[in-house]
C-alpha positions as a Markdown table, in Angstrom:
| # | Residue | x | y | z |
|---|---|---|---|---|
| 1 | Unk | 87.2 | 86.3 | 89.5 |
| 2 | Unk | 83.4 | 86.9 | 88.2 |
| 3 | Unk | 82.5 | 90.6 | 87.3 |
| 4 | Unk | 80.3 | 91.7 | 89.6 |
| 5 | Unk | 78.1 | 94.9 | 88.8 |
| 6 | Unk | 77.9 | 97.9 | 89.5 |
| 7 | Unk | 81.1 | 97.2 | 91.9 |
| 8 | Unk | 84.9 | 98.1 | 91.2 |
| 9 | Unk | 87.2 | 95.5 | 91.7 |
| 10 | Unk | 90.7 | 94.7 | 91.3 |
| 11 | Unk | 92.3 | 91.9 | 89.1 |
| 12 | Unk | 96.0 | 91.3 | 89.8 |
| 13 | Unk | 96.2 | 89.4 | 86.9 |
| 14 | Unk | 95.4 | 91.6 | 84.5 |
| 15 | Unk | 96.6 | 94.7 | 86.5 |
| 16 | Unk | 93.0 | 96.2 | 85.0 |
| 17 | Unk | 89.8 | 97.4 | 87.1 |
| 18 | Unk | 86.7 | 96.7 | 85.8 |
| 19 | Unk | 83.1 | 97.8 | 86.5 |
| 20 | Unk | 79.1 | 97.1 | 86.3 |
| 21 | Unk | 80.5 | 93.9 | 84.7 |
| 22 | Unk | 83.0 | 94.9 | 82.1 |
| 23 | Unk | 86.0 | 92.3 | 81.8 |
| 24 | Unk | 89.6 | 93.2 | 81.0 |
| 25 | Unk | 89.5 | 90.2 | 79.6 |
């Protein structure tokens, strides 16, 4: 899914959390 900033979200892919638009990719 697209980073969105300043927002926590949840990849099941990655099993990583990323925030104000850092990837785990």
């Amino acid at each position: 899914p697209v980073c969105q900033p300043l927002t926590v979200n949840h990849n099941p892919g990655s099993g990583h959390w990323y925030v104000a638009g850092l990837s785990p990719q």
